[in-house]
C-alpha positions as CSV (number, residue, x, y, z in Angstrom):
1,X,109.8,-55.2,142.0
2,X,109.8,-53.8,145.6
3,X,111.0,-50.7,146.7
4,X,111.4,-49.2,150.2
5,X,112.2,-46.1,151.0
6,X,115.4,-45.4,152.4
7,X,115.8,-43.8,156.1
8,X,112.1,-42.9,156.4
9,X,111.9,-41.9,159.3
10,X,114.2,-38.9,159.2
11,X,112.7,-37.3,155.5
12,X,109.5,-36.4,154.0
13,X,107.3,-39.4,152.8
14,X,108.8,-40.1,148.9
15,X,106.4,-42.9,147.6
16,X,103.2,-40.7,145.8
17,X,106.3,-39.1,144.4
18,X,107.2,-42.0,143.4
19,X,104.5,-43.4,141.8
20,X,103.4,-40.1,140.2
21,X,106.7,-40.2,138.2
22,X,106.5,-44.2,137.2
23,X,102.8,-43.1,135.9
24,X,103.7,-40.5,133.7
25,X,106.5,-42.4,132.6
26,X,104.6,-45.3,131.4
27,X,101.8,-42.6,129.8
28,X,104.5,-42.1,127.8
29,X,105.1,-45.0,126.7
30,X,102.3,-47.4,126.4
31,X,104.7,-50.7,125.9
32,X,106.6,-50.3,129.0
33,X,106.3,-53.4,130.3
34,X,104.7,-52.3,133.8
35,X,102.0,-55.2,134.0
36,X,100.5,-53.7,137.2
37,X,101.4,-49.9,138.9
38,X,103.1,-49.7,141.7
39,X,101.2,-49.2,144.6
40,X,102.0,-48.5,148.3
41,X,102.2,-52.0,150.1
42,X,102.9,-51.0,153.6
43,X,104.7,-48.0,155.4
44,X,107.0,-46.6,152.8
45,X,107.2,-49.6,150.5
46,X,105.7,-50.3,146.9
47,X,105.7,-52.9,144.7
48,X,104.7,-53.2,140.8
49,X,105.1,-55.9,138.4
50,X,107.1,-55.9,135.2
51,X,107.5,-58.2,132.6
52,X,110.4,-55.9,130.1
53,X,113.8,-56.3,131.3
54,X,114.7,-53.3,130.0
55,X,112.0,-51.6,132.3
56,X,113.5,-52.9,135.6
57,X,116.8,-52.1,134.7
58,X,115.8,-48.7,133.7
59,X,113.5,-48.1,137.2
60,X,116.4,-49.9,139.3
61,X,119.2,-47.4,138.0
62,X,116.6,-44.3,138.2
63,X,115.6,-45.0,142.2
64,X,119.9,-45.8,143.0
65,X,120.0,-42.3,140.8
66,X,117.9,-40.3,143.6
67,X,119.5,-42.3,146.5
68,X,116.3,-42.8,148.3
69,X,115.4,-46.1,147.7
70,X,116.6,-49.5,148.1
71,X,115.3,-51.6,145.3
72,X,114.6,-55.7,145.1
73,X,113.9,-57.6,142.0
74,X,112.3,-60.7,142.1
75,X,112.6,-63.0,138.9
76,X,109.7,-65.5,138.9
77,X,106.4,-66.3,138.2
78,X,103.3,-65.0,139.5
79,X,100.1,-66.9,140.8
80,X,97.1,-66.4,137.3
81,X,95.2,-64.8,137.0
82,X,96.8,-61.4,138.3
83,X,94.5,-59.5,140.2
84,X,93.8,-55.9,139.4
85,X,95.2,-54.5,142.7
86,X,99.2,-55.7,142.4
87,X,99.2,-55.5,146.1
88,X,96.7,-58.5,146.0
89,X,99.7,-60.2,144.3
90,X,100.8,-63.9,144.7
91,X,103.4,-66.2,143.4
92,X,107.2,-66.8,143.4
93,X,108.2,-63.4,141.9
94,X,106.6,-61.3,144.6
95,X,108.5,-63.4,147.7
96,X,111.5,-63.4,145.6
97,X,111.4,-59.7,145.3
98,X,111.0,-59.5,149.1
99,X,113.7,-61.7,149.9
100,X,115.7,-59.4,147.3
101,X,114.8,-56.0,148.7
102,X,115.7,-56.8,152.5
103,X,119.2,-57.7,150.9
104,X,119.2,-54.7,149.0
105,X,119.3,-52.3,152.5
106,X,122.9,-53.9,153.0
107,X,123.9,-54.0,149.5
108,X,126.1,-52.0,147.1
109,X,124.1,-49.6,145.6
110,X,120.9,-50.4,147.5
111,X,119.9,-53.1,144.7
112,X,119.9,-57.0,144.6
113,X,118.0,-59.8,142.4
114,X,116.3,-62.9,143.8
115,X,115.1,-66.2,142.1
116,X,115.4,-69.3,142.0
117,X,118.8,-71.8,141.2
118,X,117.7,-74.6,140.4
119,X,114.7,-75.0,137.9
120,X,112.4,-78.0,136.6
121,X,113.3,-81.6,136.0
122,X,114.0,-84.1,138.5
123,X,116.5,-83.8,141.3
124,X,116.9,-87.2,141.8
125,X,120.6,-88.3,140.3
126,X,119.6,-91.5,139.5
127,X,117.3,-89.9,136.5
128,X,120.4,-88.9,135.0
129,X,118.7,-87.1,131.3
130,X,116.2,-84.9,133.6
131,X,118.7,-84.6,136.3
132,X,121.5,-83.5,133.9
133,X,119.5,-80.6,132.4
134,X,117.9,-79.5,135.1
135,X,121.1,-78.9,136.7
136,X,122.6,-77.3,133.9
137,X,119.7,-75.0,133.7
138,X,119.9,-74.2,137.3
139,X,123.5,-73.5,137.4
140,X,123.3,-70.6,134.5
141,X,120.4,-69.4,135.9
142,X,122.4,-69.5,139.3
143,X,125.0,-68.0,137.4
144,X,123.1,-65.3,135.4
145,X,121.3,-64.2,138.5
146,X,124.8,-63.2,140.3
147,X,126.4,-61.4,137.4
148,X,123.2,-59.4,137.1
149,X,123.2,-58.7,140.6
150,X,126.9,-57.7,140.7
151,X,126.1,-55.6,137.2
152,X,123.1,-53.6,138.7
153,X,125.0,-52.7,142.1
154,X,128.1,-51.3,140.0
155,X,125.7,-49.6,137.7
156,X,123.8,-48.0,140.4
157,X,126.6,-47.2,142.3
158,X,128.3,-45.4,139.0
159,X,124.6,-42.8,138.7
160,X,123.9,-42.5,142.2
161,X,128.0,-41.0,142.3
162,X,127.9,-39.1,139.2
163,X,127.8,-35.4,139.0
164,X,124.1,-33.2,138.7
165,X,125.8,-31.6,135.0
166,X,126.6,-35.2,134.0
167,X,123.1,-36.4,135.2
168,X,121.3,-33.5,133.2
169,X,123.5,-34.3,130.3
170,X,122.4,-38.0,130.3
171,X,118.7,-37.6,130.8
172,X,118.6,-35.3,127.3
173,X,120.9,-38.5,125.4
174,X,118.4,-40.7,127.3
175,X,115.5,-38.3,125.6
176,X,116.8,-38.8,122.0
177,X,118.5,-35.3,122.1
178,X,122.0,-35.1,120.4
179,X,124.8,-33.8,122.2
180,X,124.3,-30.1,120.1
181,X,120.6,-29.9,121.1
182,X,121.9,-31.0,124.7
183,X,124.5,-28.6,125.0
184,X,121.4,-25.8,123.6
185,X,119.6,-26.9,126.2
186,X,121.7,-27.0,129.1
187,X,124.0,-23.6,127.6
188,X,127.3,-24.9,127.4
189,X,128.9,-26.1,124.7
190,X,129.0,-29.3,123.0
191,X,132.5,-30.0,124.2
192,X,131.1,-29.5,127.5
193,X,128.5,-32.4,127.0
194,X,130.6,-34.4,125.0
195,X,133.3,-33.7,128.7
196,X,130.6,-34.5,130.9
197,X,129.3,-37.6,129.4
198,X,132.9,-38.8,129.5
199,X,133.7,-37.9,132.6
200,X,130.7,-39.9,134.2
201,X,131.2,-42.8,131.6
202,X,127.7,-42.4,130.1
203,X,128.0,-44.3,127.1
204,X,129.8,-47.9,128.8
205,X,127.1,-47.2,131.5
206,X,124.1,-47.4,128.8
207,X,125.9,-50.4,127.1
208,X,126.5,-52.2,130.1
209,X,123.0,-52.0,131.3
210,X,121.8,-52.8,127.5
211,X,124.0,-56.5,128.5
212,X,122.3,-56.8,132.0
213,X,118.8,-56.6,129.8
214,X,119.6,-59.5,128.0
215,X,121.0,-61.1,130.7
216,X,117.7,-61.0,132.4
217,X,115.3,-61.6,130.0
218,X,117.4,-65.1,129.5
219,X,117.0,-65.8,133.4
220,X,113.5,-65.1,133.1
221,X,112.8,-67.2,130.0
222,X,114.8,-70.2,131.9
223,X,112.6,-69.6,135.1
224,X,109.5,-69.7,133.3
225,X,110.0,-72.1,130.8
226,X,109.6,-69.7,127.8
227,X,106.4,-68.2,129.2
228,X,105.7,-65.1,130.5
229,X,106.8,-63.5,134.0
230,X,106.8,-60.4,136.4
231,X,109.0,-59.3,138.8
């Protein structure tokens, strides 16, 4: 993944911010999926690499949340052995990721996915068994790569637009909190909760971004060839 930060040059610098949160939130979590930290790559950009779908979808929608990033995924593989410093990073994920993020300045909700369309096999048409599935593979992949694309921009677009009470009210359902210790939390009642998770369509966001998980953890085991992969 590669994130830049969005009109720089007009607001404070963002990215220690940044990474301060992404390390505390894997600390909590030691099977996150972040393979190596993010880390400032140049100017106000940094890049990590991830191999849980869940994870990317999850760090995509939380930078489109605070509005101040625009945010490229790159589905690939990278160059083994990884070196310690992701920065020293090679391999199709990372220039997939870069190709993705300067797509993601113009895009809906400041988010797009790269990787390749067509995958393995022989492209000659005359080798018609290897030919045949490699196109087949290729076009879902092709396929699977768009709908993701097109999920994540409505997604991100959905919690960068909705309300600071529904926000709060999501983070404590995203904590484990039920919507009574929620509504203790925030003061309000559990009607209230229950309204503003309704209201800014919590629950078919969650699902929905469950889907695009799955949907990208397939791309990614098409890609690699059922090994494993960052992006």
């Amino acid at each position: 993944m590669t994130m830049d930060q969005r009109a720089s040059s007009r607001g404070p610098d963002r990215v220690t911010a940044l990474i301060e949160g992404l390390v505390e939130q894997e600390a909590d979590d030691s099977g996150r999926g972040i393979v190596r930290p993010f880390q400032r790559t140049a100017g106000d950009e940094v890049q990590g690499v991830v191999d849980r779908a869940e994870t990317v979808v999850g760090i995509a929608l939380s930078a489109a949340r605070s509005g101040h990033w625009s945010v490229g995924i790159g589905v690939g593989q990278v160059r083994q052995p990884l070196p310690e410093e992701t920065r020293a990073g090679a391999g199709p994920a990372f220039e997939y990721a870069r190709v993705a993020v300067e797509r993601a300045k113009h895009s809906p909700g400041r988010v797009a996915v790269a990787g390749p369309v067509v995958i393995g096999g022989s492209t000659d048409p005359t080798d018609s068994a290897d030919s045949s599935t490699a196109a087949a593979v290729g076009d879902e992949s092709s396929e699977l790569l768009e709908a993701i694309e097109a999920s994540l921009q409505l997604l991100a677009e959905l919690e960068h637009r909705r309300s600071e009470e529904g926000q709060d009210a999501g983070r404590l359902m995203d904590a484990g909190k039920t919507q009574r210790e929620a509504a203790r939390e925030l003061g309000v009642t559990q009607q209230a909760v229950s309204s503003r998770l309704r209201t800014g369509l919590w629950g078919e966001s969650r699902r929905l971004a469950s889907v695009v998980s799955g949907m990208l953890e397939r791309v990614d085991r098409l890609v690699d060839g059922g090994g494993g992969s960052g992006g």
